[in-house]
N, C-alpha and C positions, 0 to 999 in steps of 0.2 A: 504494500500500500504506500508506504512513505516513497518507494523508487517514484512510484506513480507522477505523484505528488509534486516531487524534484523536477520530474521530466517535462508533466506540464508547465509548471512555472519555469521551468530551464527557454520550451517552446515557445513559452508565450512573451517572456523577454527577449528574444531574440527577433521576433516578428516585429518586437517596436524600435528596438535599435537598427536593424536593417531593413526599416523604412525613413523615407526623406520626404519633403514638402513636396517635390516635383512630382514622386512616386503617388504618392495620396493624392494630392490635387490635379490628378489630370493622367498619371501614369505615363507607362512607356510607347504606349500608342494609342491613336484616336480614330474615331470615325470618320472618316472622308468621304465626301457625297460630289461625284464629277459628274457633272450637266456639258455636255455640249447644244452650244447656241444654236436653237432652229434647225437642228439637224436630229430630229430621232430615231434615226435608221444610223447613226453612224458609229462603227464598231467604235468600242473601248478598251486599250489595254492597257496594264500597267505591269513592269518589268515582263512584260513579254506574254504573259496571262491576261488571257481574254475576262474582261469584266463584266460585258453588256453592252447594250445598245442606246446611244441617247442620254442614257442617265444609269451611273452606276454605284453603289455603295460599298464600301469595306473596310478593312479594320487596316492601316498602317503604322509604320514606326515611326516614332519623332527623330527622331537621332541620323534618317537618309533623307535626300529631297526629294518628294515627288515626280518621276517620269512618266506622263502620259502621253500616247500613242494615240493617232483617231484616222482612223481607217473609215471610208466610205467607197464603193466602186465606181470606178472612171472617175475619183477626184485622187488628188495627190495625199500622201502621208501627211499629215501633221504630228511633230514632236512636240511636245512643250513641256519642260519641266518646272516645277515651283517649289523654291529654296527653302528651307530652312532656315530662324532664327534663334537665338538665345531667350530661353526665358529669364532674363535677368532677378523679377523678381520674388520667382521662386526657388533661384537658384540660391540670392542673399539671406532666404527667410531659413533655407535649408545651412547655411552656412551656423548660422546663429542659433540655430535651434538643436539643428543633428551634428556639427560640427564635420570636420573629418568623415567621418563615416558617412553623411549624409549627402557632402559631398562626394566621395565616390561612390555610393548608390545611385544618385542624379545621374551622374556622368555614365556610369556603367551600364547602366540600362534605359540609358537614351532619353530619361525625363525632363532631362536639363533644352529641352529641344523643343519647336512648334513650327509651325507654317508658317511662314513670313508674310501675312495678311497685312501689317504694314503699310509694306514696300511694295503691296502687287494687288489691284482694284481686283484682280481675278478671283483672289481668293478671300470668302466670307468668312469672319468666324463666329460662330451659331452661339458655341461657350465653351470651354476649355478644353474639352474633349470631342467635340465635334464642330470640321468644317465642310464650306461647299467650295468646290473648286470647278470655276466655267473657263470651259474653252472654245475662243473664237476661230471659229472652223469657216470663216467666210472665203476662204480660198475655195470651195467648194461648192462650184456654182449650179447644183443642182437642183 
């Protein structure tokens, strides 16, 4: 019984020390919602995997930047990729709060990271965990 006891409490301090602000509030990935503009028929991929047509949702990493792909027939490829930014200040709260530790959890598991909605009108962000990302497919005059 007391092994028990040791273990749990062993388990359950360590779930709090090897968590950070970035990890809680937002984690290591988010939901991403890619709409291409007026084009619902036109393929979507992302690292190579097909996602959908028109409008696609799924779970990605904060810590890579976005590479989307948009295929539609008899129109040309479009690539467009969208950056990644620092989240500054989840990264400060994690410094001061989890120290050390918190900062390499952030860092290590890509929490310290977002989508650069900022810098780039393309990309929405909905709330911490979930953005839309539109691509203008107007190359594609079908």
């Amino acid at each position: 019984m007391r092994k028990r006891v040791f273990m749990l409490t062993g388990l359950l301090s360590m779930s709090l020390v090897f968590n950070s602000c970035g990890v809680m509030f937002g984690g290591s990935k988010y939901n991403g919602t890619i709409k291409v503009k007026d084009k619902p028929n036109a393929e979507i991929f992302v690292n190579g995997q097909k996602l959908g047509n028109g409008q696609a949702t799924s779970l990605f990493s904060r810590d890579q930047p976005l590479v989307v792909e948009v295929k539609e027939e008899g129109c040309p490829t479009k690539t467009q990729t969208f950056d990644k930014s620092f989240r500054t200040g989840n990264f400060i709260l994690s410094v001061f709060s989890w120290g050390l530790v918190g900062l390499a959890v952030d860092l290590g598991t890509g929490a310290s990271y977002k989508p650069a909605h900022r810098s780039n009108s393309a990309i929405k962000k909905i709330s911490d965990k979930d953005y839309e990302f539109e691509v203008d497919y107007s190359e594609c005059k079908k």
